[in-house]
C-alpha positions as a printed Julia matrix, in Angstrom:
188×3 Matrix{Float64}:
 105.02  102.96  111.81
 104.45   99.72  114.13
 107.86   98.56  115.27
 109.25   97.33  119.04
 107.66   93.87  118.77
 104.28   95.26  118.83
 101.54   92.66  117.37
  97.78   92.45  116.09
  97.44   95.94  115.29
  95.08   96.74  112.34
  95.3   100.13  110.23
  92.03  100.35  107.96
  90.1   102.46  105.74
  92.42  105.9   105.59
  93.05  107.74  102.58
  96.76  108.86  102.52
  98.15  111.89  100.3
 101.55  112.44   99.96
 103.73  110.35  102.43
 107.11  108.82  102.89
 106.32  105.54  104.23
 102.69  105.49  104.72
 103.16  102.6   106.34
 105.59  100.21  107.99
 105.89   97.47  109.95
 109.25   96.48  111.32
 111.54   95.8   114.15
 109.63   92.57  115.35
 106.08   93.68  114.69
 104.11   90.58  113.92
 100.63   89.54  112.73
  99.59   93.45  112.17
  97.02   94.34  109.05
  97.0    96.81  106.77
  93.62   96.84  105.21
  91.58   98.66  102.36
  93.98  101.71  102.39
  94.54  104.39   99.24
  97.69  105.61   99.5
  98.36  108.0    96.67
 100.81  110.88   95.66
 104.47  111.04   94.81
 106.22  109.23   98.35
 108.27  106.43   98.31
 106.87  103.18   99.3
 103.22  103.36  100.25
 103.45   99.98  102.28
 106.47   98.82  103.79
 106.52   95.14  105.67
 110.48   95.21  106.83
 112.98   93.83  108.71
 112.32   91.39  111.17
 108.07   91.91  110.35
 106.32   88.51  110.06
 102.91   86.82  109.63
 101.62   90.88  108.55
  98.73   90.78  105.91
  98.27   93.67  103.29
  94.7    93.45  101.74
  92.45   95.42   99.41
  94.95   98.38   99.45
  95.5   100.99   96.31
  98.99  102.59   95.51
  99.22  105.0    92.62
 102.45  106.91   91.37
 104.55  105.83   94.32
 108.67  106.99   94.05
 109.62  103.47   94.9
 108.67  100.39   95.49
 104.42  100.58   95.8
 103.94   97.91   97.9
 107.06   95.99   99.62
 108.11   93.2   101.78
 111.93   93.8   102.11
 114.96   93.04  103.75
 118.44   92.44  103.51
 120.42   90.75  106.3
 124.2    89.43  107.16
 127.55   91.36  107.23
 126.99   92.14  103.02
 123.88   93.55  103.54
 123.38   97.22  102.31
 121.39   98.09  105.05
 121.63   95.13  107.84
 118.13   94.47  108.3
 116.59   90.64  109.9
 114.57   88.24  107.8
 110.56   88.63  107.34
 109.05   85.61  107.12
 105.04   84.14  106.56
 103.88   87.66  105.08
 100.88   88.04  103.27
  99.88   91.1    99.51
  96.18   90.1    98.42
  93.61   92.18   96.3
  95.57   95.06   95.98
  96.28   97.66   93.34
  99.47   99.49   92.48
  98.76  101.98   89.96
 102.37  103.3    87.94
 104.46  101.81   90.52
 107.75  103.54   91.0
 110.73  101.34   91.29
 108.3    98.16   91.36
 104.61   97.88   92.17
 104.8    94.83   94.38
 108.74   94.03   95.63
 109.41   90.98   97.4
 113.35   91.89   98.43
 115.75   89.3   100.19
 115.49   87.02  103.0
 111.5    87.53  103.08
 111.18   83.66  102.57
 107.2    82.1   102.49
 105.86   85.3   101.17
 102.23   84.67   99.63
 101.51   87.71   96.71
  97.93   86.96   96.15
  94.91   88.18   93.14
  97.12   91.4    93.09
  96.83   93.8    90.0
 100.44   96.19   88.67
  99.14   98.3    86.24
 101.38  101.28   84.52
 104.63  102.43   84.05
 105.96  104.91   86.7
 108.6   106.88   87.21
 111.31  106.41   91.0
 112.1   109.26   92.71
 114.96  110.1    90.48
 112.58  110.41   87.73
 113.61  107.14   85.94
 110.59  105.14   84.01
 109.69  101.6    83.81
 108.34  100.06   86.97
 108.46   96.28   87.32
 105.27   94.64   88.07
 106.28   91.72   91.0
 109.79   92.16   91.54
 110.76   88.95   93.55
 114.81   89.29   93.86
 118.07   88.66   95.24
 118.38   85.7    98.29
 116.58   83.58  100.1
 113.13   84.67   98.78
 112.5    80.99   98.98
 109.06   78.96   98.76
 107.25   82.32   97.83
 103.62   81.77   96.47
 102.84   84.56   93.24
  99.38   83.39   92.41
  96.2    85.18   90.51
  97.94   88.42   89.95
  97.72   90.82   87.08
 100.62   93.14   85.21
 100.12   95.56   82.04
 101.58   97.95   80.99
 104.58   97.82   82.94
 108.07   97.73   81.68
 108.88   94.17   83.2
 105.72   91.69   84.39
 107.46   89.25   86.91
 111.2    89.21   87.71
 112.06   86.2    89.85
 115.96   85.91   90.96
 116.99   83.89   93.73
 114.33   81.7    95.06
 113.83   78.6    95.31
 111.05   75.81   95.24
 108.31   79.25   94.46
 104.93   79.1    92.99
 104.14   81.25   89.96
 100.72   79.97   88.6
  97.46   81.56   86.89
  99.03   85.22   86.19
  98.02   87.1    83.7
 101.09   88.8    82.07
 100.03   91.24   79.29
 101.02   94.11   77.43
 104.82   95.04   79.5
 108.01   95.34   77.42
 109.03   92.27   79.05
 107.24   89.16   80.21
 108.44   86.82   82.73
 112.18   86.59   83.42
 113.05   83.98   86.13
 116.73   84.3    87.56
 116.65   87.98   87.36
């Protein structure tokens, strides 16, 4: 976990079995790098960019049969909050793979505006933690996920492709949405 304000740190090239988080930046850590990780076994999220985290790029990373959300930039601020965490802003998914995502394989989750989800691949249905199936594919929800960019990415065989509630002036263009019991559903 990289949290305290730390910056520029750069995790690469582990292979990690069976995890909770395996991992998270958060509390102010800014312009760190996850890159070419294969995070794999039941956990809950393999990569977690939360809570006051911004400018952090994901890249070339593998997630397969997560518990929750695979691969997640997340959080939820203000006094109705669930958990009371600060905004994420200017974060970066590319080139990776989710493989039966729990929850979702790629989650983009409230007040995480300017997010950039790029040449990605969801592929699968999983099952969460509580042993529920049908994984969404980009899950991109609830407030102020605003000017997000969803661009080149892949989803089959998922129970939902791309579910887009809640933002404004976002890019969805040149995804490839194939094979899921549902498509695209904006205002989710």
């Amino acid at each position: 976990q990289v949290e305290g304000g730390k910056s520029h740190i750069r995790i690469e090239g582990f292979n990690v079995v069976g995890y909770q988080s395996a991992v998270r930046f958060t509390k102010g850590a800014s312009y760190c790098e996850a890159r070419d990780l294969r995070c794999t076994g039941a956990g809950g999220c393999a990569i977690n960019v939360t809570d006051d985290a911004h400018h952090c790029v994901v890249d070339g990373c593998y997630a397969a049969d997560t518990g929750w959300n695979a691969i997640m930039v997340y959080s939820d601020p203000g006094d109705g909050g669930r958990w009371n965490r600060k905004p994420c802003t200017f974060n970066t998914i590319s080139n990776c793979v989710v493989v039966r995502g729990g929850h979702s394989s790629f989650d983009v989750h409230t007040a995480c505006p300017d997010t950039y989800l790029v040449g990605c691949l969801g592929r699968e249905k999983g099952q969460d933690y509580e042993g529920k199936a049908g994984a969404c594919g980009f899950y991109l929800h609830n407030f102020d996920v605003d000017r997000m960019r969803v661009i080149g990415n892949a989803v089959t065989e998922c129970y939902w492709g791309i579910a887009l509630g809640g933002g404004k002036d976002c890019l969805i263009a040149e995804n490839l949405v194939h094979g899921n019991s549902r498509g695209i559903t904006l205002d989710a």
